[in-house]
Kinemage of the C-alpha trace (Angstrom):
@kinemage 1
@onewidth
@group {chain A} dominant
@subgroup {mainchain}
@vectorlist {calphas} color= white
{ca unk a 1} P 0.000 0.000 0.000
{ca unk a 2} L 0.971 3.540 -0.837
{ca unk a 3} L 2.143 5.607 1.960
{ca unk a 4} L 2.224 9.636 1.968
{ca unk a 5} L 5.997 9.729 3.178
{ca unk a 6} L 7.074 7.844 0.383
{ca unk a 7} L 5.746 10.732 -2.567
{ca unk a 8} L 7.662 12.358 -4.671
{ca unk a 9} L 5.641 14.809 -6.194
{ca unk a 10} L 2.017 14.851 -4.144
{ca unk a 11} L -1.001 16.884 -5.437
{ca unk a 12} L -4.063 17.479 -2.679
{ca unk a 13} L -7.460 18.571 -3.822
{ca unk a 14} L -9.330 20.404 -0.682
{ca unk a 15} L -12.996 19.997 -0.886
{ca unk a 16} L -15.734 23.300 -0.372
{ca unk a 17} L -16.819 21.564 2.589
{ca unk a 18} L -13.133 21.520 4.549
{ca unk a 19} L -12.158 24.990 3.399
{ca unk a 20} L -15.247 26.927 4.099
{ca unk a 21} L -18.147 26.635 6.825
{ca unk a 22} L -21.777 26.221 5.817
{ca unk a 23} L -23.416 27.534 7.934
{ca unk a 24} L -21.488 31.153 7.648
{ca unk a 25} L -19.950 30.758 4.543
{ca unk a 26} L -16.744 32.169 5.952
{ca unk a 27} L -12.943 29.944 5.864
{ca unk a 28} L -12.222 27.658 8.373
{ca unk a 29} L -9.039 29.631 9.330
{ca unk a 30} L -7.519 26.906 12.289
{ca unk a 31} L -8.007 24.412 9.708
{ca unk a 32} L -6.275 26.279 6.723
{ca unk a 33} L -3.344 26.905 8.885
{ca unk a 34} L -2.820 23.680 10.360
{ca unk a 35} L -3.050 22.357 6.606
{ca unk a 36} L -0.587 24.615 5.688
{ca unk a 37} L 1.981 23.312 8.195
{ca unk a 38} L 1.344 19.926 6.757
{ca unk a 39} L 1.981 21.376 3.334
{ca unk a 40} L 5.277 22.740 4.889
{ca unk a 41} L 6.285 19.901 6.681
{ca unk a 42} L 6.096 17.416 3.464
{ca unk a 43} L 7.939 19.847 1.441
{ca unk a 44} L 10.485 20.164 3.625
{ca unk a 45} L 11.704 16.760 3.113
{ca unk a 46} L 12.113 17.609 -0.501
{ca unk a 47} L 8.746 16.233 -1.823
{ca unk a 48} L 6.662 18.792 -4.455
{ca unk a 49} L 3.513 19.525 -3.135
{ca unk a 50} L 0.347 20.738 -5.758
{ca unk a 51} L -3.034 22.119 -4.002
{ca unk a 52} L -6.123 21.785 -6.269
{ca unk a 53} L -8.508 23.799 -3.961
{ca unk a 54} L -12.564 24.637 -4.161
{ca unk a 55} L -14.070 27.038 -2.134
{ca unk a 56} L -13.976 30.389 -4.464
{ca unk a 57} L -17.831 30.321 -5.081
{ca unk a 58} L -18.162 29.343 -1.150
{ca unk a 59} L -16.576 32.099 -0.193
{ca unk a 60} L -17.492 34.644 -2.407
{ca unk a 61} L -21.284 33.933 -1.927
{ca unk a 62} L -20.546 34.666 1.896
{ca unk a 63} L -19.407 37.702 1.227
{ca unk a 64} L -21.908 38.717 -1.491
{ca unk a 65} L -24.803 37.409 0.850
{ca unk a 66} L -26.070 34.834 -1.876
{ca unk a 67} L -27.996 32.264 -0.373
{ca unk a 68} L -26.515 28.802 0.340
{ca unk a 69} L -28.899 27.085 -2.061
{ca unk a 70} L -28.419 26.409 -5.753
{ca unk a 71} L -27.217 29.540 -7.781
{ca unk a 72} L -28.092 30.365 -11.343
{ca unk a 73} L -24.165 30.371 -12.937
{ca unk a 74} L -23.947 33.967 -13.515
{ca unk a 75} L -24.611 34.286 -9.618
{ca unk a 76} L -22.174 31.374 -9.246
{ca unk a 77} L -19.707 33.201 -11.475
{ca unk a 78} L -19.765 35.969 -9.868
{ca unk a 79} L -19.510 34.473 -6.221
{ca unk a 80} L -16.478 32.651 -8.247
{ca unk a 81} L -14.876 36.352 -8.930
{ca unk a 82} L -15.272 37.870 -5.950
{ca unk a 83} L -14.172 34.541 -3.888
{ca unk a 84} L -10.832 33.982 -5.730
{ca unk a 85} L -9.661 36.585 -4.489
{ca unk a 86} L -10.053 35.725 -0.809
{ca unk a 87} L -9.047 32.061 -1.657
{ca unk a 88} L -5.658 32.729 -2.819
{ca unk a 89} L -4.933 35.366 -0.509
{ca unk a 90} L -6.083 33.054 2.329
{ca unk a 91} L -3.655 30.614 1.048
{ca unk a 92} L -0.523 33.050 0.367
{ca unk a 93} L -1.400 34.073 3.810
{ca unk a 94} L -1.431 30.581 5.407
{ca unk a 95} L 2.094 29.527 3.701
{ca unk a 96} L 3.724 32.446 3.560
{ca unk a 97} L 4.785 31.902 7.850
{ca unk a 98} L 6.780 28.558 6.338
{ca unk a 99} L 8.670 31.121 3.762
{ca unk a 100} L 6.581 29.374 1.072
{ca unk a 101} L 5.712 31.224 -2.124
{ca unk a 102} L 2.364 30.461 -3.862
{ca unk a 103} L 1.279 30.813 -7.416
{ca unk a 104} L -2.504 31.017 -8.590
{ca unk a 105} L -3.153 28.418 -11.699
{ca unk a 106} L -7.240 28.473 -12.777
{ca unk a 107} L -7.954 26.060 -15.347
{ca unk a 108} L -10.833 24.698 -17.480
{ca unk a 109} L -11.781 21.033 -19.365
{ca unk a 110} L -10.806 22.866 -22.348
{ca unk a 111} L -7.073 23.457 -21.263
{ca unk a 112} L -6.390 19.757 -20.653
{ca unk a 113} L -8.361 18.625 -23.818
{ca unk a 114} L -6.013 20.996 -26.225
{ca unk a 115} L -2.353 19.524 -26.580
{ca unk a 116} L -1.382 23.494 -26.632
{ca unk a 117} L -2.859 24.217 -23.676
{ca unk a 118} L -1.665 21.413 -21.966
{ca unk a 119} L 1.375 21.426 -22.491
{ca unk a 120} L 1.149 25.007 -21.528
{ca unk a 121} L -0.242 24.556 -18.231
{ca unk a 122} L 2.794 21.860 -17.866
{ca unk a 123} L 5.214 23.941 -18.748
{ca unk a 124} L 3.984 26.877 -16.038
{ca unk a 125} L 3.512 24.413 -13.065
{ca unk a 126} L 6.855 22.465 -13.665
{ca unk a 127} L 8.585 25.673 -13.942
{ca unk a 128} L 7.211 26.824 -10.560
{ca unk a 129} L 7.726 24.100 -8.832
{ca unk a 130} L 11.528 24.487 -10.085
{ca unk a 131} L 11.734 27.850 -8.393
{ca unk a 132} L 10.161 26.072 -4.768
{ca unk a 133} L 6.371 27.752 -5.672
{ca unk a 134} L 3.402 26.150 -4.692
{ca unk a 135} L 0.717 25.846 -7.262
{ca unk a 136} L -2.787 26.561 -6.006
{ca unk a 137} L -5.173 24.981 -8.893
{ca unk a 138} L -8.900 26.013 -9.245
{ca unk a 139} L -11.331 25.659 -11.742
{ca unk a 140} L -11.465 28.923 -13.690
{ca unk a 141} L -15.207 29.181 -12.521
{ca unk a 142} L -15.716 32.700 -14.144
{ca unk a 143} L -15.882 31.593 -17.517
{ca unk a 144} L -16.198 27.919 -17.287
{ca unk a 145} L -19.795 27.207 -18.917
{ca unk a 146} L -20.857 23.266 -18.836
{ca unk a 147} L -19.144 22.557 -22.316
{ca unk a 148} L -16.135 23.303 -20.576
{ca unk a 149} L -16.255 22.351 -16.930
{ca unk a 150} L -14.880 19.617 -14.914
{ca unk a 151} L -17.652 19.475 -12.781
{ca unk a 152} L -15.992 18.472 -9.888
{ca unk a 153} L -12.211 19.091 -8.128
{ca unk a 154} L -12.093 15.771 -7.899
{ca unk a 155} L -11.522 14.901 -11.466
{ca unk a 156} L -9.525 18.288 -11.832
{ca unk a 157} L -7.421 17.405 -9.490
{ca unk a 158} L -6.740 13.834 -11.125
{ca unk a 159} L -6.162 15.443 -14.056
{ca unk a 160} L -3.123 18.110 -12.712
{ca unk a 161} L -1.892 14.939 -10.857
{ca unk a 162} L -1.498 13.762 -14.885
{ca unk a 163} L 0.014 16.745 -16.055
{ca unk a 164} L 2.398 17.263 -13.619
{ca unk a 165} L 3.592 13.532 -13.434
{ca unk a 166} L 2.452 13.333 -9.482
{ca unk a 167} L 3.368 9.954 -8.103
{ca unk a 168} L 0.461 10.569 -5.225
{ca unk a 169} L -2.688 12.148 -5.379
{ca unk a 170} L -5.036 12.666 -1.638
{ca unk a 171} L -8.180 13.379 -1.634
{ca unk a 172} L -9.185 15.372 1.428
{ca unk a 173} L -13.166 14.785 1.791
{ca unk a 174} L -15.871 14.855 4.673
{ca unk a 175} L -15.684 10.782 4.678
{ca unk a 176} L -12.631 8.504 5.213
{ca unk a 177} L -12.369 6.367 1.977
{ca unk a 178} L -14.700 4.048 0.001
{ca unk a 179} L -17.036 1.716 1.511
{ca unk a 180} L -18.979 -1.438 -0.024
{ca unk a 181} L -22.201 0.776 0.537
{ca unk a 182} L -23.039 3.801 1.850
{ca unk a 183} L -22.282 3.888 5.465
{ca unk a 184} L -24.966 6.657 5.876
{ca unk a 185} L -27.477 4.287 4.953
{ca unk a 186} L -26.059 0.884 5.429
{ca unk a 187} L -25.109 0.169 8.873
{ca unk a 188} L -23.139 -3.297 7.597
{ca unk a 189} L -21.499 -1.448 4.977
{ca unk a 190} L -17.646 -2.349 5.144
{ca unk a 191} L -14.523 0.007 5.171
{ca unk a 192} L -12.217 -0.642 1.934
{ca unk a 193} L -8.196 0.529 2.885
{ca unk a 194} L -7.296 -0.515 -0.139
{ca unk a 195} L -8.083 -1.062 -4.066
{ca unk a 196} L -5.662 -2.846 -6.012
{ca unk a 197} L -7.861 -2.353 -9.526
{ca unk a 198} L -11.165 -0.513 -9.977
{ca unk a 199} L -13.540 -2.626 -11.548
{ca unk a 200} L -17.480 -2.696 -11.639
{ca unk a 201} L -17.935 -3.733 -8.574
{ca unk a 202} L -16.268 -1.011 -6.791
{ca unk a 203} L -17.782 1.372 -9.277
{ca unk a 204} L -20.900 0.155 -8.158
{ca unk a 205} L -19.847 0.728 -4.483
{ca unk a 206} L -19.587 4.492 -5.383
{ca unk a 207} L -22.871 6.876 -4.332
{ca unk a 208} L -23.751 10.584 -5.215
{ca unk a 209} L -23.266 11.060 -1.218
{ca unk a 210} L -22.366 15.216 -1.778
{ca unk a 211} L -22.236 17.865 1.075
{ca unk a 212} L -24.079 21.331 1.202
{ca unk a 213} L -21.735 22.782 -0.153
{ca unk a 214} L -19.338 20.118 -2.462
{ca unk a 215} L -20.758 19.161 -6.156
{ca unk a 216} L -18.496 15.508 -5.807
{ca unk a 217} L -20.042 12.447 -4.568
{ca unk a 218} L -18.127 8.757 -4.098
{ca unk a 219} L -18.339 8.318 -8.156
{ca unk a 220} L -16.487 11.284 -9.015
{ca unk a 221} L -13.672 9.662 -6.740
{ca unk a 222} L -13.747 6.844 -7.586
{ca unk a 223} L -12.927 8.676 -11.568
{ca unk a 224} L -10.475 10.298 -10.712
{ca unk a 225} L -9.328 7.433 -8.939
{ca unk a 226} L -9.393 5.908 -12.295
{ca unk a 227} L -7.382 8.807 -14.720
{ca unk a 228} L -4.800 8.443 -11.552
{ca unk a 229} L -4.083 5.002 -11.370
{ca unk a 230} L -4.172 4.848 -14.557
{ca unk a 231} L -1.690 7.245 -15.184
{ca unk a 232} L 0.843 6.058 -12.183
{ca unk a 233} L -0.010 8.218 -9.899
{ca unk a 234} L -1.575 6.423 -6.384
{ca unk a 235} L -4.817 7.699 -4.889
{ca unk a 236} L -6.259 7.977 -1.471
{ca unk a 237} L -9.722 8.899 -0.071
{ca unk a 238} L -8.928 10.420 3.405
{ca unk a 239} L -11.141 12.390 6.133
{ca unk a 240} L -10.128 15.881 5.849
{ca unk a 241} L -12.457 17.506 8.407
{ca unk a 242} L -9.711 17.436 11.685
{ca unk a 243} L -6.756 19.750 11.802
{ca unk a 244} L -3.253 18.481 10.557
{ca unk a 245} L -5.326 16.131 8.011
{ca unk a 246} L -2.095 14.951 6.401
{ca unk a 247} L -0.597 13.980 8.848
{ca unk a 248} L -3.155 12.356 10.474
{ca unk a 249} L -3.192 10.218 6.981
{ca unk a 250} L 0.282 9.717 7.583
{ca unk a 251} L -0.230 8.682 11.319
{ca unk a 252} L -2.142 5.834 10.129
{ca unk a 253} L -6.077 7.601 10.004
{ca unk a 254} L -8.460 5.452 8.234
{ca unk a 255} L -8.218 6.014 3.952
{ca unk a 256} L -8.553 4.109 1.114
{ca unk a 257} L -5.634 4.008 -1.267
{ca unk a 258} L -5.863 2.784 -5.262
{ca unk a 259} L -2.995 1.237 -6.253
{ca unk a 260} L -1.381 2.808 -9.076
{ca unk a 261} L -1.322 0.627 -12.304
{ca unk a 262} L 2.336 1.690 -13.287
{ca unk a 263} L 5.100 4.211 -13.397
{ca unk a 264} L 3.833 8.184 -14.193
{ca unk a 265} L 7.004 8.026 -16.716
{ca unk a 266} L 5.886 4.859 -18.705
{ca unk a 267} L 2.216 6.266 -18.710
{ca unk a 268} L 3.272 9.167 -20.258
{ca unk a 269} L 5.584 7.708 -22.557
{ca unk a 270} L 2.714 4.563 -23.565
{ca unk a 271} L 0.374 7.735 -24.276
{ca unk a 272} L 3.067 9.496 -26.714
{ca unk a 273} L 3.432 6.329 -28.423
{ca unk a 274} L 0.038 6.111 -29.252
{ca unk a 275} L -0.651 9.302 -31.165
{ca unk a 276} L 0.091 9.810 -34.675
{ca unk a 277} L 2.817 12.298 -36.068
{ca unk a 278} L 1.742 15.015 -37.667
{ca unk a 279} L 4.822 15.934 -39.043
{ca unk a 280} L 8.413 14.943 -39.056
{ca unk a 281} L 11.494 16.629 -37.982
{ca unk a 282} L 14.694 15.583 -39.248
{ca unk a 283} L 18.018 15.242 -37.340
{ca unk a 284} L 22.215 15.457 -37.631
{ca unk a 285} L 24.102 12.934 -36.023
{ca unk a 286} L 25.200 14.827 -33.421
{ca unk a 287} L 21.428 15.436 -32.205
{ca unk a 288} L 21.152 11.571 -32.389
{ca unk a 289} L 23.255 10.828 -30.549
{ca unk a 290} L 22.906 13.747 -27.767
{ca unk a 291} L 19.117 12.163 -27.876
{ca unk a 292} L 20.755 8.411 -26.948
{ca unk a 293} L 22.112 10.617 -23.707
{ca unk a 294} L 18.514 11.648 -22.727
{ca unk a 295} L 18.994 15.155 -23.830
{ca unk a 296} L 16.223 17.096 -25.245
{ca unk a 297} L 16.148 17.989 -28.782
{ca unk a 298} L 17.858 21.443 -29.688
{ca unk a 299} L 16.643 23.428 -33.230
{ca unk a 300} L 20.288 23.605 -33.695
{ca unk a 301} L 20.354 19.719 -35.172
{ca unk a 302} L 17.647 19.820 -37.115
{ca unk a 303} L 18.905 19.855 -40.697
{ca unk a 304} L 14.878 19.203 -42.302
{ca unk a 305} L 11.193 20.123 -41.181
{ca unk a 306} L 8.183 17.747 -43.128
{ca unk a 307} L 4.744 18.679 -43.125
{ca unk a 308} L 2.382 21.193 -41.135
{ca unk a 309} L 1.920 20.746 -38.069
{ca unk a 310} L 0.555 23.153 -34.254
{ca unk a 311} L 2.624 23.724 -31.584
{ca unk a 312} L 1.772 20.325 -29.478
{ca unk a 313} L 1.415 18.041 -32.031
{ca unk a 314} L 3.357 15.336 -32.245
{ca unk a 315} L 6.466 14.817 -34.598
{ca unk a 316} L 8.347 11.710 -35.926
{ca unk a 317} L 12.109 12.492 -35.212
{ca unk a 318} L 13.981 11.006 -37.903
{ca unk a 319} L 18.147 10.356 -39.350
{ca unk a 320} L 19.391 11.535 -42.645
{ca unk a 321} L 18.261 8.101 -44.225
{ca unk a 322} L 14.599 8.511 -43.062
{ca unk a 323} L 15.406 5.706 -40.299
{ca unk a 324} L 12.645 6.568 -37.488
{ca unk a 325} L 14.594 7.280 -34.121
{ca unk a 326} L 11.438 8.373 -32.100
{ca unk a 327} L 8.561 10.366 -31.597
{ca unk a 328} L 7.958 13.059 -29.649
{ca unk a 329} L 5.538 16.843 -28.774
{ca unk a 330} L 6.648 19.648 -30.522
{ca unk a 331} L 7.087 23.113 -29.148
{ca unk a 332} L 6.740 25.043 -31.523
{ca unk a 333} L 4.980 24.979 -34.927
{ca unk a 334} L 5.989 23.586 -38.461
{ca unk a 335} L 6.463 27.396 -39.153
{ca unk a 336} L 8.285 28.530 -36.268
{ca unk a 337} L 10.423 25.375 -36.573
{ca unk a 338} L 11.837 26.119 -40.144
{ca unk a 339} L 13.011 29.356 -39.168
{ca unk a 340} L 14.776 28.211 -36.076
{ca unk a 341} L 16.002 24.492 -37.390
{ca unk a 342} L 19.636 24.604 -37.547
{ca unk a 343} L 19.832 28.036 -35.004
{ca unk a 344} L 21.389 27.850 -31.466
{ca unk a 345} L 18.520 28.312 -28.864
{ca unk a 346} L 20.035 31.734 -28.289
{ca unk a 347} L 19.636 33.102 -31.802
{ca unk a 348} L 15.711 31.827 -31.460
{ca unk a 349} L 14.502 35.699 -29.869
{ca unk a 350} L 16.325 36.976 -32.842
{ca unk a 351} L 14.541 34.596 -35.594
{ca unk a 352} L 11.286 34.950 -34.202
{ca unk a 353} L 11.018 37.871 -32.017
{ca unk a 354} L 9.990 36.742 -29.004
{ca unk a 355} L 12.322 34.748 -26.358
{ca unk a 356} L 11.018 31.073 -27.196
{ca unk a 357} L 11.439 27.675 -25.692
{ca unk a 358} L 15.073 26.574 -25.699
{ca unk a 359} L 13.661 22.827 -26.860
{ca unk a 360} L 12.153 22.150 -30.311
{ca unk a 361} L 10.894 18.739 -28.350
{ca unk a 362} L 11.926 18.094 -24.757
{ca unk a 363} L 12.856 14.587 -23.649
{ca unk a 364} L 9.535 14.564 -20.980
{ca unk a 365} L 7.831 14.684 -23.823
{ca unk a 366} L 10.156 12.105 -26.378
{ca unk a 367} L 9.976 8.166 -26.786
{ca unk a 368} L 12.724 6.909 -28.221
């Protein structure tokens, strides 16, 4: 079984219900700042630490006075406007104490569905975790429609864990993991700690058991439970209502962990295999061979762009001969990549005016 001491790179999603009380629709500050000192404790022994956090339409309908029944959206993306605010001050204000800096990152569906975006958003929260930031991930709620929208923070929060290649993914929620019925209801219903492999039957355990004031029930875990594992990345379902929640889950408190269903590297690299070039990018032999010494690939050995293709897309990287050496994303576009092949990265603001991507395709995103 998974254990929280043992992550590498951990993303927690924080649920309305823990962040904000119902009844007054003001933040549960005690309980923000002992999470915080969680969050500061687990990075301090070098592991990278994501928050995907609700609570902006919480919060900003207690301070607009909306009542704590169903809104219409433009009253929920309003609440959404105003409460951002608040919710990443409130967090900047928590972490801050442990000398941690925090960085606001609101996304939609739409941004995961579009390579461009993606890669975009993977880019930004790899680069500030580099420089020691803490990403704090919401839905962008004030112009997410329902063509667009996650729905949930669950699945959100699955889907950063993706991006960012997490290892570990906790779900803090007002019940302690996945039962084989609803314990609400079912007074034999039985405690799961852990699920090797999601399969009907434990889909079927799942129940639309949401709070006042969270939109996820037990079957929007148990999804995102799914895009995790999936993906590598290990899941738990752990009570979140108590102070110091993670380390309670790391004291042994009551969860239930998925098993992960293989490596976050060898997901990502089975998913690149997958796709279909759009393009192909030819290569000298020194590029080859700096690509057999897992370096990235550099516009400077590119001696030959094929085909049209978007920044994102992916690209067969090929020899002199045509001999297929591997596949990989593309930074930048068929275009862009003519004008830059054969260029050292620092000629690239010169070529194309702006200061690009040192990469043409970086070796996260390469198979070979």
């Amino acid at each position: 079984m998974a254990a929280l001491t043992d992550a590498k790179r951990l993303v927690v999603k924080i649920g309305s219900a823990l962040l904000v009380d119902a009844k007054t629709g003001t933040l549960r500050q005690e309980w923000l700042t002992s999470l915080a000192a969680d969050v500061a404790r687990i990075r301090a022994r070098g592991t990278d630490v994501i928050v995907v956090s609700s609570g902006s339409i919480a919060l900003g309908r207690g301070i607009l006075g909306l009542p704590m029944t169903p809104l219409a959206l433009e009253q929920s993306q309003a609440a959404a406007a105003v409460g951002q605010i608040r919710l990443a001050r409130a967090y900047e204000e928590a972490l801050s104490p442990h000398g941690i800096i925090t960085g606001q990152v609101l996304v939609t569906l739409e941004d995961s569905q579009d390579r461009r975006r993606y890669l975009n958003s993977r880019a930004t929260m790899e680069t500030m975790l580099g420089l020691g930031v803490t990403p704090i991930v919401n839905e962008n709620d004030t112009i997410a429609t329902d063509e667009i929208r996650y729905g949930d923070n669950d699945r959100l929060a699955a889907q950063v864990a993706v991006t960012v290649g997490a290892d570990q993914l906790v779900l803090l929620s007002d019940v302690d993991g996945l039962y084989t019925a609803n314990p609400y209801l079912n007074s034999d219903a039985q405690h799961l700690a852990i699920v090797e492999k999601i399969t009907p039957q434990i889909e079927a355990m799942a129940g639309e058991a949401a709070s006042g004031l969270s939109k996820g029930g037990m079957i929007t875990k148990v999804m995102a439970a799914r895009v995790a594992t999936d993906a590598g990345c290990a899941m738990a379902i752990a009570l979140g209502t108590g102070l110091n929640p993670l380390a309670q889950l790391e004291n042994g408190a009551a969860a239930t962990w998925f098993s992960a269903q293989t490596d976050p590297q060898v997901a990502r690299k089975r998913w690149i295999s997958a796709m279909k070039p759009r393009g192909t990018v030819m290569i000298d032999a020194g590029a080859a061979g700096a690509l057999d010494r897992g370096k990235s690939l550099l516009p400077a050995g590119v001696i030959q762009i094929n085909g049209n293709f978007g920044r994102g897309d992916l690209v067969a990287i090929v020899d002199p001969s045509g001999a297929q050496l591997g596949q990989g994303l593309v930074r930048y576009t068929s275009v862009e990549a003519r004008q830059i092949m054969g260029r050292k990265s620092a000629e690239i603001f010169a070529v194309l005016g702006y200061e690009g991507r040192s990469a043409l395709v970086h070796r996260d995103d390469m198979v070979l």
